[in-house]
C-alpha positions as CSV (number, residue, x, y, z in Angstrom):
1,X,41.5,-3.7,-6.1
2,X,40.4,-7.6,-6.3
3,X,37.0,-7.7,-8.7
4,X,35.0,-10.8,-8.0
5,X,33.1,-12.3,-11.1
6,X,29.3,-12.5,-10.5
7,X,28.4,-15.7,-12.6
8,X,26.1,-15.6,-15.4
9,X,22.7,-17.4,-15.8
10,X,22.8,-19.4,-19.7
11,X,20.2,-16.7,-20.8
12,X,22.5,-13.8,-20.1
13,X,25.6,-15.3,-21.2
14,X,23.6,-16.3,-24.6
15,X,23.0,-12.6,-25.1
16,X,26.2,-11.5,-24.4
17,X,27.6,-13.8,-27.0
18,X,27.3,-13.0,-30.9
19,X,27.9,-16.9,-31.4
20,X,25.8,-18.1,-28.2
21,X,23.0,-15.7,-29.7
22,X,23.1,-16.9,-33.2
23,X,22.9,-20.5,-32.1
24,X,20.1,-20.1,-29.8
25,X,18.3,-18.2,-32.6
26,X,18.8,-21.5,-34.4
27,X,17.3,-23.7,-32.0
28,X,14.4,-21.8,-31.9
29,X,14.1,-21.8,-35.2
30,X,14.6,-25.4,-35.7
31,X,12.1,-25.8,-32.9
32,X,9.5,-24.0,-34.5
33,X,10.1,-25.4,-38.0
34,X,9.1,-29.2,-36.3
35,X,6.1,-27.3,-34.3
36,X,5.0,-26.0,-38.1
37,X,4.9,-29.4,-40.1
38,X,3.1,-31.2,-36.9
39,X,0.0,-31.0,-38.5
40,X,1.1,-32.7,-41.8
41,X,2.3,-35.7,-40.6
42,X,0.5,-38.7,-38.8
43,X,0.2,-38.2,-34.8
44,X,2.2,-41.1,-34.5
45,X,5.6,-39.4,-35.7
46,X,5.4,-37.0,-33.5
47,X,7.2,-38.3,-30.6
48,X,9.8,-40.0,-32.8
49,X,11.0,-36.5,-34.4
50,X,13.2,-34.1,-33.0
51,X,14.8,-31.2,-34.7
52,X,18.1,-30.7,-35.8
53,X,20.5,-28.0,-37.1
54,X,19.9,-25.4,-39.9
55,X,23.1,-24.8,-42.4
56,X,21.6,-22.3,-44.9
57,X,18.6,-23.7,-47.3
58,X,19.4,-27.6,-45.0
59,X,17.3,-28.3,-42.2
60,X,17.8,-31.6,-40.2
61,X,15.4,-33.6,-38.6
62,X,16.1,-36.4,-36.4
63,X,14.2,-39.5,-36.3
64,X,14.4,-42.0,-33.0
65,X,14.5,-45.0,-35.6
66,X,14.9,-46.2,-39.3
67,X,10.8,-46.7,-39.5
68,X,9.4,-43.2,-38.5
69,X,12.9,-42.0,-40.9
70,X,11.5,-44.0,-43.4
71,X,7.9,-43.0,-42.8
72,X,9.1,-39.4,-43.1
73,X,10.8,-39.4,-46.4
74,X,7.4,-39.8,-47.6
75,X,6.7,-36.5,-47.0
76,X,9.4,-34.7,-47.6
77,X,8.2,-32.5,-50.7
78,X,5.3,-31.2,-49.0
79,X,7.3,-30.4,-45.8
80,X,9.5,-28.4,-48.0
81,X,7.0,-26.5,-50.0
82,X,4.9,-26.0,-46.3
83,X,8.0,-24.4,-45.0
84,X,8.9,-22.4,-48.4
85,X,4.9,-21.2,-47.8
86,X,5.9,-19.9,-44.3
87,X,8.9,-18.3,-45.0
88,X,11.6,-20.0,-44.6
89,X,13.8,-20.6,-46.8
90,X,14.3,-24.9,-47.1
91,X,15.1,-26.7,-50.5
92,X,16.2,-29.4,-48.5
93,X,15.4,-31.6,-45.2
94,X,18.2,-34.2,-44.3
95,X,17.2,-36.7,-41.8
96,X,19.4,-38.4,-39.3
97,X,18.7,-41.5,-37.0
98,X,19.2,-41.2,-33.6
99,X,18.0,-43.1,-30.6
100,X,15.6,-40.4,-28.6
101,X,15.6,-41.0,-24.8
102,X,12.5,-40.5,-23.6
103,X,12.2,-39.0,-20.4
C-alpha cells in the first residue's frame, strides 16, 4: 500500500518539532523583549532595531547601523534592569550591526 505525504503548513511542522518549537518560542520571545523596551528609547530607534537571538541570561539586538548601535549602548543598563523588572531573566544585551532592508 503506497501512503502519500500530505505536506505540512510551517505552523504545524513547528509543533511537531521539539527543536522547531523551542526556536519559535524564541522568536517570540525576542520579539516581545524589543516590543517591551519601545517605550524607553527615543521613537527614532525604533525602526533601526530588530531583535535577535536569546542564549541563556544574552539577548541580541540588532541595529541597521553603527549610530542607532551607538545610540543604544547608552541605554543599556536600564534596558536590562526593565527586562529583569518583567521577568526575564537578561544580565546582558549584545548588539550586532546589520544592514535592515526595509520593505
Amino acid at each position: 500500500m503506497s501512503r502519500t505525504r500530505q505536506p505540512l503548513t510551517l505552523l504545524q511542522a513547528t509543533q511537531e518539532s521539539p527543536v522547531l518549537s523551542r526556536l519559535s518560542d524564541l522568536a517570540g520571545e525576542s520579539q516581545a523583549r524589543l516590543k517591551s523596551i519601545e517605550p524607553l528609547l527615543p521613537a527614532s530607534l525604533w525602526g533601526a532595531l530588530k531583535p535577535g537571538p536569546i542564549q541563556d541570561d544574552s539577548w541580541c539586538l540588532i541595529a541597521s547601523n553603527s549610530a542607532a548601535a551607538a545610540k543604544l549602548r547608552q541605554f543599556l543598563p536600564a534596558l536590562c534592569s526593565h527586562l529583569r523588572s518583567h521577568g526575564w531573566q537578561v544580565t546582558t544585551i549584545r548588539i550586532k550591526v546589520h544592514a535592515i532592508q526595509q520593505s
